[in-house]
BAFI-3210 file (N, C-alpha, C; in Angstrom, 3 decimals, decimal comma, padded with zeros to 6 digits):
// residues 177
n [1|2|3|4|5|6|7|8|9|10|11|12|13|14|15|16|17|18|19|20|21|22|23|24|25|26|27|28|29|30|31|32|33|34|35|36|37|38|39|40|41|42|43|44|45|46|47|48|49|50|51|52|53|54|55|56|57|58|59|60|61|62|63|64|65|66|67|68|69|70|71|72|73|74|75|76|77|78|79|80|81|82|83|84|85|86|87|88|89|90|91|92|93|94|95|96|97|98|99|100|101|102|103|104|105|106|107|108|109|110|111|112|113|114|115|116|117|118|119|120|121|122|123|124|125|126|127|128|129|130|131|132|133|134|135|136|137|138|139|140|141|142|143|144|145|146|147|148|149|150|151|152|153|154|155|156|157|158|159|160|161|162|163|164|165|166|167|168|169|170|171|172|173|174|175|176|177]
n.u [003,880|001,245|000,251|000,218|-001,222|-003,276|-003,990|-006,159|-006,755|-006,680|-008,699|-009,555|-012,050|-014,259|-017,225|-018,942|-017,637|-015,933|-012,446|-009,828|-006,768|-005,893|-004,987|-003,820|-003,503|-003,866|-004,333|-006,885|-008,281|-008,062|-007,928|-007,614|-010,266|-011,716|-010,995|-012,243|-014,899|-015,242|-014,851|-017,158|-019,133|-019,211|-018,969|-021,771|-022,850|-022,655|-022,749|-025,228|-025,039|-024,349|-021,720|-020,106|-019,809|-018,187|-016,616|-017,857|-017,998|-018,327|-019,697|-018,784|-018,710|-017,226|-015,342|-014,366|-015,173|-013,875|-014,977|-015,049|-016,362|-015,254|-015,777|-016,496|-014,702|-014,265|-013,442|-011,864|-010,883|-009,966|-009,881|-009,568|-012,402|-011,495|-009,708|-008,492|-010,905|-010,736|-007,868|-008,154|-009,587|-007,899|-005,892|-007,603|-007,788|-005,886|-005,136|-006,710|-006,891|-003,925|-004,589|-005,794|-004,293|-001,784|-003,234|-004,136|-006,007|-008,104|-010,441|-010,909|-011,881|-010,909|-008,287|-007,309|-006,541|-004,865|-002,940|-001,713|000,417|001,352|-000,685|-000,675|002,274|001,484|000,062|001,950|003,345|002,177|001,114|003,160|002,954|000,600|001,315|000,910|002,727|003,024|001,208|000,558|-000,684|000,456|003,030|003,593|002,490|004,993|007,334|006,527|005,555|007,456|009,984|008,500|008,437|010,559|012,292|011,476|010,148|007,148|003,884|002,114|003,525|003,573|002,505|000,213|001,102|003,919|003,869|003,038|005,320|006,796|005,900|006,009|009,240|009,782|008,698|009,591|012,823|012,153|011,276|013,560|015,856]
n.v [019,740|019,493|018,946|016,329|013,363|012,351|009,916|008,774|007,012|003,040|000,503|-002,573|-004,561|-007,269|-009,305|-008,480|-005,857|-005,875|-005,118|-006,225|-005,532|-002,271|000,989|004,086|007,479|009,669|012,315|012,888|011,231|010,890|009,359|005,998|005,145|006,901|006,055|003,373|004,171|005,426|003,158|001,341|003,245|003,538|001,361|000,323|002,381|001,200|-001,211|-002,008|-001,604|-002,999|-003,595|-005,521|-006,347|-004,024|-001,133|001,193|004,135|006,912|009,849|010,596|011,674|013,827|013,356|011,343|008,256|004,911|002,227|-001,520|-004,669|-008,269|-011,584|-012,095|-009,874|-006,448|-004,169|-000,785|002,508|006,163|009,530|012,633|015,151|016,704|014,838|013,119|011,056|008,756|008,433|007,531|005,253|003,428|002,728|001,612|-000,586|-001,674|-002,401|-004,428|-006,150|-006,863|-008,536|-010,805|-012,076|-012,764|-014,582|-016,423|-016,345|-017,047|-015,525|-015,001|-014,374|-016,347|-017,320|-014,856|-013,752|-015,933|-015,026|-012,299|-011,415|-010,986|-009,431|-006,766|-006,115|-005,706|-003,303|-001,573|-001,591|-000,492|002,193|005,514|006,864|008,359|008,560|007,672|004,763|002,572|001,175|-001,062|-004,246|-006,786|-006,072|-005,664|-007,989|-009,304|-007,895|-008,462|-010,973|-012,046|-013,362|-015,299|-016,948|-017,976|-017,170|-017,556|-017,688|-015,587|-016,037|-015,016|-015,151|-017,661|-020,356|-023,303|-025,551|-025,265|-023,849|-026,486|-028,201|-026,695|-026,652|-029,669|-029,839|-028,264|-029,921|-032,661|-031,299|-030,828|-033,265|-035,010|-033,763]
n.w [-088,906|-089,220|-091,660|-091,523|-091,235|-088,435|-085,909|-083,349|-081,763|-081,839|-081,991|-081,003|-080,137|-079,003|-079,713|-077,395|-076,772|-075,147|-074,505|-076,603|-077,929|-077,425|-078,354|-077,589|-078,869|-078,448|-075,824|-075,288|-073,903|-070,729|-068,792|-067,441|-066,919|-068,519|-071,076|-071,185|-070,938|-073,081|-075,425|-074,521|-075,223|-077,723|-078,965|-077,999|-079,702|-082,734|-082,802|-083,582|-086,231|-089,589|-090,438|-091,950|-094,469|-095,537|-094,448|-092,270|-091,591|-089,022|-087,080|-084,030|-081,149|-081,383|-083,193|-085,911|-086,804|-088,051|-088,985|-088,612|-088,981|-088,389|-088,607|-084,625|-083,577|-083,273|-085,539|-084,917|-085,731|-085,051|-085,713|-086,176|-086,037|-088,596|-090,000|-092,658|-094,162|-095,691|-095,171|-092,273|-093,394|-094,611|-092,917|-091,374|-092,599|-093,113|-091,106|-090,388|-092,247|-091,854|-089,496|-090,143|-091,997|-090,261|-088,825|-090,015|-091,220|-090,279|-088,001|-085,365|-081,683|-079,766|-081,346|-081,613|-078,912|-079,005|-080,355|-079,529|-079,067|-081,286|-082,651|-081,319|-081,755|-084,202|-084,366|-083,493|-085,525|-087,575|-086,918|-085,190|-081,915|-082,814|-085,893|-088,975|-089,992|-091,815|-094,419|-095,706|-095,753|-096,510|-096,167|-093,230|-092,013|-093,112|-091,554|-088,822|-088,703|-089,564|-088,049|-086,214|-088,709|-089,100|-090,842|-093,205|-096,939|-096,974|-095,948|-097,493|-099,979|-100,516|-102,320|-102,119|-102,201|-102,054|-099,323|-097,930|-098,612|-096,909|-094,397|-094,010|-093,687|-091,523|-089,308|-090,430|-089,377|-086,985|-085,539|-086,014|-084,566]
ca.u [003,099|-000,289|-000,438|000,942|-002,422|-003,024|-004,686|-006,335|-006,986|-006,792|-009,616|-009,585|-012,760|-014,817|-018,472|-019,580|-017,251|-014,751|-011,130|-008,777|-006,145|-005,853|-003,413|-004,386|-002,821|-004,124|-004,459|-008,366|-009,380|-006,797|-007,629|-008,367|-011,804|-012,616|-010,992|-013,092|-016,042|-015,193|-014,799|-018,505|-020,597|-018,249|-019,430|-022,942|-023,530|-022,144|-023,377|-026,634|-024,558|-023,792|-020,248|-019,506|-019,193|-017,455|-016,195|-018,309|-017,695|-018,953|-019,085|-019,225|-017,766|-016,323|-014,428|-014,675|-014,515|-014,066|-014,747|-014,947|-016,739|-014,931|-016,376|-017,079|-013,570|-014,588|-012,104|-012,065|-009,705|-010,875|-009,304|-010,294|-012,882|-010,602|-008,950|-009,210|-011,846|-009,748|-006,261|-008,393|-009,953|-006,730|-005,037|-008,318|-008,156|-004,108|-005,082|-007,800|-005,882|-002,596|-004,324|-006,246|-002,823|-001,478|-004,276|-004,047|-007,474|-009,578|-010,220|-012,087|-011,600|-009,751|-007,238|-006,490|-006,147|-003,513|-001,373|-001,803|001,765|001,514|-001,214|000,163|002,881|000,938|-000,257|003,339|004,525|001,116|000,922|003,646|002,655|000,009|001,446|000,666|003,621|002,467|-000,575|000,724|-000,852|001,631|004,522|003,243|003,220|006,405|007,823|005,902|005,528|009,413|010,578|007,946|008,283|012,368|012,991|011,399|008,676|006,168|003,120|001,160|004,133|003,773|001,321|-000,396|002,293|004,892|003,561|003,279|006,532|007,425|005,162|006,750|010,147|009,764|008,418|010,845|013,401|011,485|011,539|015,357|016,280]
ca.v [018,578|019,944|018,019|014,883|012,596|011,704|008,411|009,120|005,489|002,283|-000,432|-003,988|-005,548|-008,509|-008,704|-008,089|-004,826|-005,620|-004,736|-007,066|-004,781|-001,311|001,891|005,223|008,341|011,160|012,727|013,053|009,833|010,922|008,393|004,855|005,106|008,009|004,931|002,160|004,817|005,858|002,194|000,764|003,753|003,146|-000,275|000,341|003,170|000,796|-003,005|-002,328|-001,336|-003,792|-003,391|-006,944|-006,220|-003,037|-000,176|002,072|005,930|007,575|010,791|010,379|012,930|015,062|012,364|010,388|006,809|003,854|000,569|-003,054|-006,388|-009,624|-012,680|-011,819|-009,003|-005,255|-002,827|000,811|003,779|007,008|010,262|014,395|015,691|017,964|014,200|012,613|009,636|008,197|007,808|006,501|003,723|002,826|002,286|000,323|-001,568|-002,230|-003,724|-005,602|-007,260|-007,971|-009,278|-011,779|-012,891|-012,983|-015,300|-017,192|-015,871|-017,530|-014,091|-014,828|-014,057|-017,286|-016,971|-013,363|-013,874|-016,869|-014,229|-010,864|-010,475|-010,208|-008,090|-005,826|-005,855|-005,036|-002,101|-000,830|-001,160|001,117|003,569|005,033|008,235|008,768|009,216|006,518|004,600|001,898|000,850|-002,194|-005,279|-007,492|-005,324|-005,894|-009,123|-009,171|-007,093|-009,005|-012,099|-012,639|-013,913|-016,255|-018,082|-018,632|-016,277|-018,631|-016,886|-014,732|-017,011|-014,391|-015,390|-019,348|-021,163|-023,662|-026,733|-024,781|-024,370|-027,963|-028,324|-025,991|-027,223|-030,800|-029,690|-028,165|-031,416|-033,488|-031,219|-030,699|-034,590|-035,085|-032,792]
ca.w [-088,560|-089,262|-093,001|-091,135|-090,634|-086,940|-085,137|-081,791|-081,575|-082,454|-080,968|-081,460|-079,450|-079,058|-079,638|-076,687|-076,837|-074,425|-075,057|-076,757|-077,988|-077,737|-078,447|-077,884|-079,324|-078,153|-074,499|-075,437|-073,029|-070,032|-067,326|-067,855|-066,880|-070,060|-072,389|-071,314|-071,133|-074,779|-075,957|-074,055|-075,782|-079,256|-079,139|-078,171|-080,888|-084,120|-082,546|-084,148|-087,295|-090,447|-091,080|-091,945|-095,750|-095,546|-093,611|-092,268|-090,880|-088,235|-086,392|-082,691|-080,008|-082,345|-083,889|-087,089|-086,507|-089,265|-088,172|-089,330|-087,815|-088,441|-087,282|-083,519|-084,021|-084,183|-085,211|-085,160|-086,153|-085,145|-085,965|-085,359|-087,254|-090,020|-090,846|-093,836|-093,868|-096,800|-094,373|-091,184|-093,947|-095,196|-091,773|-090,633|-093,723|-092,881|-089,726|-090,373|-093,354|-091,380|-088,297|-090,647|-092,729|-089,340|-088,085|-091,605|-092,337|-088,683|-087,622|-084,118|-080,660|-079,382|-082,160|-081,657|-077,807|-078,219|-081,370|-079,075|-079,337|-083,033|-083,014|-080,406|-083,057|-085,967|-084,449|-083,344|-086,957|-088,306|-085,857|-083,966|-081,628|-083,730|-086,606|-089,551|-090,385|-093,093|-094,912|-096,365|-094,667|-096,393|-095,497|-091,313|-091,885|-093,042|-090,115|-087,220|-088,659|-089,688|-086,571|-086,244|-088,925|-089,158|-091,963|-094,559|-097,277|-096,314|-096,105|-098,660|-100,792|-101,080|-103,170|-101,434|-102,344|-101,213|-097,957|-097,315|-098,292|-095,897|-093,105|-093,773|-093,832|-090,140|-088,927|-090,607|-088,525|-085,240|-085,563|-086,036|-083,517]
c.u [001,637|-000,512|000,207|-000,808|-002,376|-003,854|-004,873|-006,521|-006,978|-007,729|-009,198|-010,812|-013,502|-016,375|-019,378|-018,960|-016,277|-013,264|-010,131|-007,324|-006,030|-004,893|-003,963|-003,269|-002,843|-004,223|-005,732|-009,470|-007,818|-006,706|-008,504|-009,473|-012,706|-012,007|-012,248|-014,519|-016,254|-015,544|-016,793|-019,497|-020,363|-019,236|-020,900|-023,721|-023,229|-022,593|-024,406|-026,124|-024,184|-022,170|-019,500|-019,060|-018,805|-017,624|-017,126|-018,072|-018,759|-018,674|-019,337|-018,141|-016,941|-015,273|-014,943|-013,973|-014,905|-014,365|-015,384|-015,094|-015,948|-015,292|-016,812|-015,787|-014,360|-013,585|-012,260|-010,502|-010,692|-009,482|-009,993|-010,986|-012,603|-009,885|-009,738|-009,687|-011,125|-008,342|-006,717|-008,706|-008,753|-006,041|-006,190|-008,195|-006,723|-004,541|-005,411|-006,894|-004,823|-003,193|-004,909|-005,081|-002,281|-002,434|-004,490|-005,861|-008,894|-009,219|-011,106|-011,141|-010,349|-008,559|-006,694|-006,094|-004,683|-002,702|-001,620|-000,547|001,431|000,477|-000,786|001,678|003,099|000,982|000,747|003,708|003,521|001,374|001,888|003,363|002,024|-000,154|001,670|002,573|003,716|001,371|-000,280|000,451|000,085|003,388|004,552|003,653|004,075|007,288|007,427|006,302|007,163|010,017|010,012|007,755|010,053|012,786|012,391|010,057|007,708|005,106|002,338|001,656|004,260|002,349|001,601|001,041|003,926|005,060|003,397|004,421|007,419|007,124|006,022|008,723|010,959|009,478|009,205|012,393|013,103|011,612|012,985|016,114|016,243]
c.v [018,747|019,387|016,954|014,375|012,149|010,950|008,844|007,749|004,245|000,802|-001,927|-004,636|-006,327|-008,461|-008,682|-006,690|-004,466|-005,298|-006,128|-006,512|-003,370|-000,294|003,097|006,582|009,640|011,117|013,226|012,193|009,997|010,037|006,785|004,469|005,797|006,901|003,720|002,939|004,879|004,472|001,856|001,922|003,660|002,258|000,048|001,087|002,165|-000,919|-003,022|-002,307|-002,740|-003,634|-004,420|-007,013|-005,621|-002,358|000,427|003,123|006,431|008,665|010,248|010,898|013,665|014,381|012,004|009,055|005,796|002,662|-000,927|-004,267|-007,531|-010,720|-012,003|-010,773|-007,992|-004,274|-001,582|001,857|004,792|008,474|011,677|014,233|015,899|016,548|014,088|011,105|008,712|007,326|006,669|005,389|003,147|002,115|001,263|-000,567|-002,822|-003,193|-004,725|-007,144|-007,763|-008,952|-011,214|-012,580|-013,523|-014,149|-016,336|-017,420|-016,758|-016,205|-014,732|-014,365|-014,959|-017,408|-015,581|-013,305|-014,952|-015,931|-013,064|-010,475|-010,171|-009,275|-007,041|-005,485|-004,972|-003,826|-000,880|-000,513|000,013|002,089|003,912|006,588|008,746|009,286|007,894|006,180|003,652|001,463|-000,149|-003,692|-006,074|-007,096|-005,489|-006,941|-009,793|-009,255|-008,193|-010,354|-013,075|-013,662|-015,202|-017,498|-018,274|-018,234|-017,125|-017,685|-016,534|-015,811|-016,622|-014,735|-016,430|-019,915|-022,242|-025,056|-026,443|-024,510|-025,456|-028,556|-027,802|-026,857|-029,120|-030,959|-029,419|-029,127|-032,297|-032,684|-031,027|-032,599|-035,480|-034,628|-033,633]
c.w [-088,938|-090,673|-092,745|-090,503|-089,308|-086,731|-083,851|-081,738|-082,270|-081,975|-081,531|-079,972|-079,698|-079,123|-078,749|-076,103|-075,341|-075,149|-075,371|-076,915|-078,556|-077,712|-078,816|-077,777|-079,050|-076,549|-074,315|-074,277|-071,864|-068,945|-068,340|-068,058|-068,210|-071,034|-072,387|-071,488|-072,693|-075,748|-075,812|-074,935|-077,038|-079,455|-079,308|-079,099|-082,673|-083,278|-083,835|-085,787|-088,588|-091,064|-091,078|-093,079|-096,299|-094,416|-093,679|-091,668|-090,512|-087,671|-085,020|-081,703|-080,657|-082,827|-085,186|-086,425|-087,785|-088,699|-089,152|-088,422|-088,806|-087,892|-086,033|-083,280|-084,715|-083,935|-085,513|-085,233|-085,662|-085,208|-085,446|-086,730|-088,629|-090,377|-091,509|-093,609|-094,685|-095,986|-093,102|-091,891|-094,030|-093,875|-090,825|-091,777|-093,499|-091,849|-089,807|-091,337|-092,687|-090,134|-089,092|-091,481|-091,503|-088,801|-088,915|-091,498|-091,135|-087,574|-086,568|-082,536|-080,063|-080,192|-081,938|-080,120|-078,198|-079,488|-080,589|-079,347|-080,422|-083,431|-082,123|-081,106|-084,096|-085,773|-083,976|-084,817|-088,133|-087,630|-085,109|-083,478|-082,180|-085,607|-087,683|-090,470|-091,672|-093,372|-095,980|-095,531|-095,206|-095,877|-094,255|-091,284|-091,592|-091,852|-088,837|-087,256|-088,971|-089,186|-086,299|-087,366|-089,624|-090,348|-093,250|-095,313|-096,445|-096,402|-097,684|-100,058|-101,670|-101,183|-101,870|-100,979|-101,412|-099,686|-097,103|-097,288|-096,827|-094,441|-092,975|-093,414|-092,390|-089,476|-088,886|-089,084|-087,209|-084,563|-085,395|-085,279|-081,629]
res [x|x|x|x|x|x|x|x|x|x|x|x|x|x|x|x|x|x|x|x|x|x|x|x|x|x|x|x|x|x|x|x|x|x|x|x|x|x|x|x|x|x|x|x|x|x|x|x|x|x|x|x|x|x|x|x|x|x|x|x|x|x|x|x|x|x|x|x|x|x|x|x|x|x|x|x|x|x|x|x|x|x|x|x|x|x|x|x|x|x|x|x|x|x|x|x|x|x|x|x|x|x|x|x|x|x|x|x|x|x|x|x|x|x|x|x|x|x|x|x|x|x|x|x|x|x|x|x|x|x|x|x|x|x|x|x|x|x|x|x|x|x|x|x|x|x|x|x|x|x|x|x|x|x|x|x|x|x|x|x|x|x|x|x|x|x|x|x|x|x|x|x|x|x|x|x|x]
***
């Protein structure tokens, strides 16, 4: 296991650095109170930060952390020291990308509160026990979003026309029904 990449965390909060959804991997933050502690000084060391037009990496508590603002949506990966900064980007990059496909691209707070299942999802089908399982945001998608939309193309899949088809097609039968 020791050349198997590990995830001590995975954040998803709001910009005022409360918790929307989180999944932690390690036994590093052992009571509830050392997570929300960990999260509130997270937040307050990278607020001041620009990471709206890329990822940026940080050290902080003997961690490396990656993180990424979206609209009023900040997400973080953080890993041990000895990882590679390369695997935590990739798996913040996964997220960020499926929660926004998932969200069909209105990345904000009130949207990610009414899909939590599907991001609570997403981050089952990246991460499981720490241990990175895909880094394909359309492949999550896929996986999460399946179900939800009645087995019909992936959304990433259908040109714009095709989607209206689609969208009329459900209508027409939600209508008939």
């Amino acid at each position: 296991m020791d050349s198997c990449p590990l995830i001590k965390n995975i954040l998803l909060l709001d910009s005022e650095g409360k918790r929307l959804a989180v999944k932690y991997y390690s036994s590093d933050w052992p009571t509830h109170s050392a997570k929300l502690a960990f999260e509130e000084s997270l937040f307050a060391k990278t607020q001041a930060t620009n990471a709206r037009t890329e990822a940026e990496i940080a050290m902080f508590g003997g961690n490396i952390i990656v993180y990424k603002f979206i609209e009023d949506l900040h997400f973080f990966v953080t890993g041990d020291v000895e990882e590679n900064e390369l695997i935590l980007l990739t798996v913040l990059q996964c997220f960020s990308d499926a929660v926004a496909l998932l969200l069909r691209n209105i990345v904000d707070k009130i949207t990610a509160l009414e899909n939590m299942d599907l991001i609570l999802l997403c981050l089952d089908e990246i991460v499981d026990e720490g241990i990175v399982l895909e880094t394909e945001a359309s492949v999550i998608v896929e996986k999460v979003g399946g179900n939800s939309f009645d087995g019909m193309t992936s959304l990433t899949d259908q040109t714009l026309s095709q989607a209206i088809a689609t969208a009329k097609e459900h209508l027409t039968r939600s209508l008939l029904k």
